[in-house]
C-alpha positions in Angstrom: -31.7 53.1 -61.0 -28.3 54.6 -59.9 -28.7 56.8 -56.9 -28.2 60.3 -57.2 -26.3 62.7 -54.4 -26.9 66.8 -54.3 -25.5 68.3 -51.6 -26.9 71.6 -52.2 -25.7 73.3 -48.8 -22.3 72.0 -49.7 -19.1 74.0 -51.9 -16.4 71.8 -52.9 -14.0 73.5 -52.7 -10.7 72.4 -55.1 -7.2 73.7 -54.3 -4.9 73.5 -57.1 -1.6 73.8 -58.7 0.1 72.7 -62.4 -2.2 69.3 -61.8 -5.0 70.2 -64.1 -5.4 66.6 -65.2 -5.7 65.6 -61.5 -8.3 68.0 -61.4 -10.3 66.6 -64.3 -9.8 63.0 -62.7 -11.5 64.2 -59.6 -14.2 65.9 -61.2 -14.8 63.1 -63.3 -15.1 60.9 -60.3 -18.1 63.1 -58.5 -20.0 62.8 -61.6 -19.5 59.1 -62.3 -20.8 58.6 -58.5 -23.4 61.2 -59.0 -22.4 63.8 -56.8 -23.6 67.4 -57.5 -23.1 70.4 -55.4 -24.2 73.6 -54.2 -21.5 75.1 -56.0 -17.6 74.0 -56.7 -14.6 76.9 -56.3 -11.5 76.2 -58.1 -8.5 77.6 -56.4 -5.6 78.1 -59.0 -2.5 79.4 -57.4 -0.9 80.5 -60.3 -0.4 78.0 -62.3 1.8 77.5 -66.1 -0.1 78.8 -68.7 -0.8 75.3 -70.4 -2.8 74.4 -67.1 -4.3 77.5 -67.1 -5.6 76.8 -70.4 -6.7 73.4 -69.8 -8.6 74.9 -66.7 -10.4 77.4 -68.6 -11.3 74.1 -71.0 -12.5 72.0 -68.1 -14.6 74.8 -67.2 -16.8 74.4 -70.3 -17.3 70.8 -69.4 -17.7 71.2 -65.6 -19.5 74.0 -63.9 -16.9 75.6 -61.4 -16.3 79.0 -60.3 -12.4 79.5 -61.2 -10.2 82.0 -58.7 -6.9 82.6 -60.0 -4.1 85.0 -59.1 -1.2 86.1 -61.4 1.5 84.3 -59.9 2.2 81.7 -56.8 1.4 82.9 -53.5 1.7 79.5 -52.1 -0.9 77.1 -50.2 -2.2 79.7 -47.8 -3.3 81.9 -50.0 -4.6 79.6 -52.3 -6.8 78.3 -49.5 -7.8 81.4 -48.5 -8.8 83.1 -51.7 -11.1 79.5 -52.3 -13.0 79.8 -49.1 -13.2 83.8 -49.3 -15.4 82.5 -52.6 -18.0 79.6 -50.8 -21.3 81.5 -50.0 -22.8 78.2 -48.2 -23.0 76.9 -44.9 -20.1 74.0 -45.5 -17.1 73.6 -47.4 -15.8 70.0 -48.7 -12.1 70.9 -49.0 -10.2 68.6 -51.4 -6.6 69.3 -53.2 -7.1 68.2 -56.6 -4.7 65.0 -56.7 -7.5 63.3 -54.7 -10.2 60.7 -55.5 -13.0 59.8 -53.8 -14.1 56.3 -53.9 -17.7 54.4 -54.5 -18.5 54.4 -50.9 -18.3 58.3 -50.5 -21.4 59.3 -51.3 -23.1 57.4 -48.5 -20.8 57.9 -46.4 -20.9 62.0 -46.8 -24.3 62.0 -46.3 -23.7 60.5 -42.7 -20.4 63.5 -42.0 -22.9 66.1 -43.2 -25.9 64.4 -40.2 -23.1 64.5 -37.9 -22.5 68.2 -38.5 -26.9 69.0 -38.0 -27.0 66.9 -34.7 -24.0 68.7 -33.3 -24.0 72.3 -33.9 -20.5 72.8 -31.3 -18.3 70.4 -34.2 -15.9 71.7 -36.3 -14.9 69.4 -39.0 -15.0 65.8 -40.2 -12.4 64.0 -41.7 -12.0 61.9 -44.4 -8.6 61.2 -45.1 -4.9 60.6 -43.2 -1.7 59.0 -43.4 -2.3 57.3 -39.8 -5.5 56.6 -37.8 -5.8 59.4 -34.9 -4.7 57.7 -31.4 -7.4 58.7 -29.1 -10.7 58.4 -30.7 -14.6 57.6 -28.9 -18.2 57.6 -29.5 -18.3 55.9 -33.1 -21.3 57.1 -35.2 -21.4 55.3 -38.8 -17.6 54.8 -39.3 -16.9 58.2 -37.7 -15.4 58.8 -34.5 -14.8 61.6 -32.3 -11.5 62.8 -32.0 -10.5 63.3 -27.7 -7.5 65.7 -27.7 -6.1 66.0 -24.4 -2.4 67.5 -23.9 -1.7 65.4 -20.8 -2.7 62.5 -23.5 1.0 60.4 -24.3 2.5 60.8 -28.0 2.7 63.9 -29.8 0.4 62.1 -32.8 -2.9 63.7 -30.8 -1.9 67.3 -32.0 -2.5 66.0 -35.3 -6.8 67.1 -35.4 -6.6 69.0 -38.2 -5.1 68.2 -41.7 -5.3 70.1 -44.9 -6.3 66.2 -45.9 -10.0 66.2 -47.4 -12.1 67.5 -44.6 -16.0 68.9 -44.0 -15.8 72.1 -42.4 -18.6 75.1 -41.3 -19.0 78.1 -42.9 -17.4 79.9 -40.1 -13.9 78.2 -40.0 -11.7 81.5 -40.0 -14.1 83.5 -37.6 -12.7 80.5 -35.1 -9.5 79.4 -35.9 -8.2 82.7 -38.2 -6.9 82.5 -41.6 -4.3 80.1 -42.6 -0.9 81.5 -42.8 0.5 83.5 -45.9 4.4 83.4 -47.0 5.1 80.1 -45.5 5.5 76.7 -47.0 2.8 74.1 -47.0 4.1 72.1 -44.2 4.4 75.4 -41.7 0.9 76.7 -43.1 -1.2 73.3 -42.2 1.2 73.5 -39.0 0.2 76.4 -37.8 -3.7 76.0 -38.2 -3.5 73.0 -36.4 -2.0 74.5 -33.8 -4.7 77.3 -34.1 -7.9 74.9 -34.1 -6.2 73.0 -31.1 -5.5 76.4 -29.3 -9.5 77.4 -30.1 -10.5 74.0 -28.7 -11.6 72.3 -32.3 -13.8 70.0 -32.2 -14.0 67.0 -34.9 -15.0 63.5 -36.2 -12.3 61.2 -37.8 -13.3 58.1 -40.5 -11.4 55.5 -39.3 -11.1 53.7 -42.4 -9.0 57.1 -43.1 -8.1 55.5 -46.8 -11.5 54.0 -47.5 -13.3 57.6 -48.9 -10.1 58.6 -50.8 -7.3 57.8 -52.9 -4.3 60.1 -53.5 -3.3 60.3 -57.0 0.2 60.9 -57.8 1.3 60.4 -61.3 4.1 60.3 -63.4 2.7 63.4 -65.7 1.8 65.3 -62.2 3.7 64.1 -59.5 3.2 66.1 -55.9 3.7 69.7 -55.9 4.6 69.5 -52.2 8.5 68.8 -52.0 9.9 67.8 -48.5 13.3 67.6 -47.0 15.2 64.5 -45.9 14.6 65.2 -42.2 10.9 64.3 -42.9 10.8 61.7 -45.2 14.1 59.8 -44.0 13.5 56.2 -42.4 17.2 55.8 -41.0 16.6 55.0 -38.0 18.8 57.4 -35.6 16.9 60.4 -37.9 13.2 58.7 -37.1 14.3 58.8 -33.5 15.1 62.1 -33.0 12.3 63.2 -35.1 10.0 61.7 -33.0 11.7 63.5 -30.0 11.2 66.9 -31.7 8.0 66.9 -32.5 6.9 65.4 -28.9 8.9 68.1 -27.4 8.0 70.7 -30.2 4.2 70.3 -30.5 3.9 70.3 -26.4 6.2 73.7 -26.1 4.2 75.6 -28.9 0.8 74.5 -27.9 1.3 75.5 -24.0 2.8 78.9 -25.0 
């Protein structure tokens, strides 16, 4: 008999943008591992009419609650409106070009103990481009993430992500709102830089691919477009990237 997973005190919590069949992918995928929820938000930010359409399909098909607004405010907002709409104690956030893989369901089960035993944590995460540097007491794949500023690198700011992540209830009453009017990259900046500020607290899976898989197709590519300064592997441009963001992060976190 196949296992089955209800996270009843749990909201997943979708952000999403002209990806609609992203977003059926990943629903898909919590039912074929048998995942059920408390409840699942929808966060459109203003998408084209055809994905609106398809959403309002998909919602016949999946139960979701589905919070729109008449025209792109950008990722702030988005995120903002979705977890003005959760009602219980923990979000999962997830941006719908995400998968989650066989192992998740277990494996949540063990984040969601985590956040029980320790009242004074913040968020565990699931997913990231690069394991985080300074990590300590493992518990079941997760480890603690020890942010120090007097720690070496400029890859320990990184705590939070707008990657998949568990998170409480009251996330803004902490760490504020996430900022409006900005691009992506300066709104997930800025809330880092918040939750480090507000002493954050969280747990990292340090198999950070093993519980997701980005899905970026050819139909839906990314919605998040960057510039050549961060993408750019010449190596001159790598080096003084590196330099700005040591000397960057340090100068906007001490002031």
């Amino acid at each position: 008999m196949t296992k089955e997973y209800f996270f009843e005190e749990v909201t997943l919590l979708i952000t999403h943008y002209n990806r609609s069949q992203s977003l059926e992918q990943l629903l898909l995928s919590f039912e074929a591992l048998n995942c059920t929820f408390g409840d699942i938000v929808v966060s459109d930010d203003g998408s084209k009419p055809d994905h609106v359409d398809y959403l309002l399909e998909l919602q016949k098909k999946h139960e979701f609650r589905l919070i729109t607004t008449p025209k792109n405010r950008g990722l702030g907002n988005n995120i903002n409106k979705g977890q003005d709409a959760v009602k219980t104690p923990f979000t999962l956030y997830v941006q719908e070009d995400f998968t989650p893989t066989t192992v998740f369901p277990e494996s949540f089960t063990k984040a969601l103990a985590i956040m029980h035993d320790k009242p004074g944590n913040d968020v565990v995460r699931f997913y990231a481009y690069f394991q985080y540097p300074y990590l300590r007491n493992p518990r079941d794949g997760y480890y603690e993430m020890n942010f120090s500023v007097w720690k070496p690198g400029y890859r320990k700011f990184y705590a939070y992500s707008d990657h998949p992540h568990l998170r409480r209830i009251n996330f803004f009453d902490k760490f504020g709102r996430y900022t409006e009017g900005q691009k992506g990259d300066v709104t997930e900046y800025r809330m880092m830089m918040s939750f480090l500020k507000n002493r954050g607290t969280g747990y990292f899976y340090k198999d950070f691919t093993g519980l997701f898989i980005q899905q970026n197709s050819e139909a839906e590519p990314s919605t998040m477009k960057r510039n050549m300064w961060r993408e750019s592997n010449n190596f001159l441009l790598t080096q003084i990237r590196h330099l700005y963001r040591h000397l960057k992060f340090n100068f906007d976190y001490l002031t």
